[in-house]
C-alpha positions as CSV (number, residue, x, y, z in Angstrom):
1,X,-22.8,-31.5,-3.0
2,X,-21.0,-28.3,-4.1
3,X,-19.3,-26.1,-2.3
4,X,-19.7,-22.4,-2.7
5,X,-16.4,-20.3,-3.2
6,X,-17.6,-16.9,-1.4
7,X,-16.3,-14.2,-3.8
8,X,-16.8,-9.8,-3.4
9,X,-16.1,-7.5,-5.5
10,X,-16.1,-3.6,-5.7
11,X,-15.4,-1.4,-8.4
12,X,-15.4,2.3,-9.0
13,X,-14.0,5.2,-11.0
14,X,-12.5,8.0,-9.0
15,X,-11.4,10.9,-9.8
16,X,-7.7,11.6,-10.5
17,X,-6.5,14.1,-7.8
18,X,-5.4,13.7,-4.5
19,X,-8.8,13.7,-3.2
20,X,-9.7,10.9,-5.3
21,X,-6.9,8.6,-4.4
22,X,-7.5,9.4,-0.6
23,X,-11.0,8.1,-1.0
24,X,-10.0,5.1,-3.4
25,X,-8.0,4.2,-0.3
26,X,-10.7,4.6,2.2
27,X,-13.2,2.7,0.4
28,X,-10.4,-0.6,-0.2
29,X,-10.1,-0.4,3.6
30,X,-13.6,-0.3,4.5
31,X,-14.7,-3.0,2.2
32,X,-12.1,-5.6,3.2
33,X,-13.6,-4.6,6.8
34,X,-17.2,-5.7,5.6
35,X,-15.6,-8.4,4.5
36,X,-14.4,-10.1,7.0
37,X,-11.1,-8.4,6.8
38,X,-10.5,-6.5,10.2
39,X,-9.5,-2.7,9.9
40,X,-6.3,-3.4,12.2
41,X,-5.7,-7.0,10.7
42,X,-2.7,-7.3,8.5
43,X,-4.6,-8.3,5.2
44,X,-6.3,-4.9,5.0
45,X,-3.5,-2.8,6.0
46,X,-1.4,-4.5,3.5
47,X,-3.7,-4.1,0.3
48,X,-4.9,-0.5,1.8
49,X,-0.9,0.6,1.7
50,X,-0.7,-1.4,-1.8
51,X,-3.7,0.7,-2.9
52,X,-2.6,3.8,-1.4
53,X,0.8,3.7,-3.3
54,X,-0.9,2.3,-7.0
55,X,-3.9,5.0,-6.8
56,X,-0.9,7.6,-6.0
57,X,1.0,6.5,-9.2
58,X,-2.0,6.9,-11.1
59,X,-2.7,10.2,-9.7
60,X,0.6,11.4,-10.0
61,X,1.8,9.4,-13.3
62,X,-0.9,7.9,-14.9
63,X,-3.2,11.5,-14.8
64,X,-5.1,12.3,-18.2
65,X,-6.7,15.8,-18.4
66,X,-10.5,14.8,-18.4
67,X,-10.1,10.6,-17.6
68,X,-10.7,9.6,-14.1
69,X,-8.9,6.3,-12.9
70,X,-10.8,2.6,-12.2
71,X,-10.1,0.6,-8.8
72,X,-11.0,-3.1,-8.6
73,X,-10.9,-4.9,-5.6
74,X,-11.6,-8.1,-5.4
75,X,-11.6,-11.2,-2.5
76,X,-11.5,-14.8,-3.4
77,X,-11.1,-17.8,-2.0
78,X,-7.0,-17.2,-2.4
79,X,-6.1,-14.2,-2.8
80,X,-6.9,-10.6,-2.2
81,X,-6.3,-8.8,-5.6
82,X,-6.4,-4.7,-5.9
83,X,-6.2,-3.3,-9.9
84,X,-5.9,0.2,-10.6
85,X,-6.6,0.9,-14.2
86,X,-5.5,4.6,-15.9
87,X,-5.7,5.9,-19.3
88,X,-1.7,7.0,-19.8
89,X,-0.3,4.9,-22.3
90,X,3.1,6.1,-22.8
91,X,3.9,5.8,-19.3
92,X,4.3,2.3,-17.5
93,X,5.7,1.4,-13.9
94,X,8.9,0.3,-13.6
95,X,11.0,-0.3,-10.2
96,X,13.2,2.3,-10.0
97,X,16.6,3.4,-7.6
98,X,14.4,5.5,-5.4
99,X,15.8,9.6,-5.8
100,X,15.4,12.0,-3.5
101,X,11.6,12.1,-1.5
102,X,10.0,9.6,-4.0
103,X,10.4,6.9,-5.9
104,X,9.4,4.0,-3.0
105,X,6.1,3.1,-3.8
106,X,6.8,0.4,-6.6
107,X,9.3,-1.0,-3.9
108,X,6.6,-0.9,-1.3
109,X,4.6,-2.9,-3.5
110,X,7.2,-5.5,-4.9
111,X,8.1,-6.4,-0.9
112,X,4.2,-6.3,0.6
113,X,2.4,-7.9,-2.8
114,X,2.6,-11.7,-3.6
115,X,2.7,-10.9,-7.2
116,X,1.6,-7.8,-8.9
117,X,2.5,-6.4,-12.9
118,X,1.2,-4.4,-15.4
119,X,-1.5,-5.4,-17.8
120,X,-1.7,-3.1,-21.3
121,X,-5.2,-1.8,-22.1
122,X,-6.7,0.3,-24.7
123,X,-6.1,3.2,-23.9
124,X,-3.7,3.0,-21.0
125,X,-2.8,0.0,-18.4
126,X,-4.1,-1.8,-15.3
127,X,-1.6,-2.3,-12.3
128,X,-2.9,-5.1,-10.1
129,X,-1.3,-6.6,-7.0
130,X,-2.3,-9.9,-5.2
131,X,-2.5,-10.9,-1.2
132,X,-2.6,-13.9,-0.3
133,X,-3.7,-14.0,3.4
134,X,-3.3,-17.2,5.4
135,X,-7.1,-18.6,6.3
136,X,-5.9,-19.8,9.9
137,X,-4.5,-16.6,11.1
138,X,-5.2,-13.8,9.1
139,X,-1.4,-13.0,8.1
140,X,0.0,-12.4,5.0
141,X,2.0,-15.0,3.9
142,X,5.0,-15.5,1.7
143,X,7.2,-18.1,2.7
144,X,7.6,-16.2,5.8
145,X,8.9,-12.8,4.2
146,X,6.5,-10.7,5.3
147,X,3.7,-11.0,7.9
148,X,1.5,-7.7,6.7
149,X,3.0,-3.9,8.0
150,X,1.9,-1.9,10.7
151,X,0.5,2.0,9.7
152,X,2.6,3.1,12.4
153,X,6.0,2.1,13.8
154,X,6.0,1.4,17.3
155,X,8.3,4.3,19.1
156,X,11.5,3.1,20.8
157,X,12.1,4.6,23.8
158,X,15.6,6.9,23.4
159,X,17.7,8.0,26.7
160,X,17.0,11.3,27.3
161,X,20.4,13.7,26.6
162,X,21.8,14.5,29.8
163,X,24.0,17.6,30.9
164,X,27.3,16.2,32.1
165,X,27.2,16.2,36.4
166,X,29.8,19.2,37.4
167,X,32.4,16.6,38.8
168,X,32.6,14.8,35.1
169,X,32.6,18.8,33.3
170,X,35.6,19.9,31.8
171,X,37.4,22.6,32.7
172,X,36.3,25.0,29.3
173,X,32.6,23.8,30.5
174,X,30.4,25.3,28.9
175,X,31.5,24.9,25.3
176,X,31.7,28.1,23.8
């Protein structure tokens, strides 16, 4: 008897600006949700930060006047794998000392992706990333490295700055 290996795919063209990329991003999330995927589960918030940060770059980087950019998701029996294909040639990704405000999402990428690269195309280049999450529990898995990422640190809780009591006050109190 075979087994059947359950594989999805979705694929679109969006458009390149800021609302395109913002809706590329949506859509990965919500189909790794129909999927089986959980919208809070650490597989879909890992590939929807992955596909946040390579529709971005295409966006930002990879922007033609007149081309829109391709997004490829699919789910297999191994791996999670997110490709975002653009039409700039002369341009490829490279990881980078991040300067100033940018320059992170390539690093993002490299530490949440089990493997991702760059694959030439005429015209332009696909960037693809790979998941791998763990059948049992629904974790990323990489020899332990990383176990998905949260969209929102969880708050510490900071003491609260407190005036000085007028027994521990200096003398000069208050500063001037």
């Amino acid at each position: 008897m075979k087994s059947e290996i359950s594989t999805h795919e979705f694929s679109m063209r969006f458009t390149s600006t800021p609302r395109g990329a913002r809706l590329a991003r949506r859509l990965v999330s919500h189909r790794l949700h129909e999927w089986g995927h959980p919208y809070d589960g650490p597989a879909n918030q890992t590939v929807t930060l992955i596909a946040a940060e390579l529709v971005s770059n295409a966006v930002r980087h990879g922007h033609v006047p007149g081309r829109d950019f391709r997004l490829r998701l699919t789910a297999g029996p191994d791996a999670l794998r997110l490709e975002v294909s653009d039409t700039r040639t002369e341009r490829l990704p490279e990881l980078r000392v991040p300067c100033g405000e940018s320059g992170r999402g390539l690093m993002l990428v490299e530490a949440l992706a089990d493997k991702w690269g760059v694959t030439p195309r005429q015209p332009g280049k696909t960037v693809w990333a790979e998941v791998r999450p763990s059948p049992a529990i629904g974790r990323c898995r990489d020899s332990g490295k990383k176990q998905g990422v949260s969209p929102r640190p969880t708050p510490t809780a900071r003491p609260t700055p407190r005036r000085p009591s007028p027994s521990a006050r200096p003398a000069s109190w208050p500063p001037r």
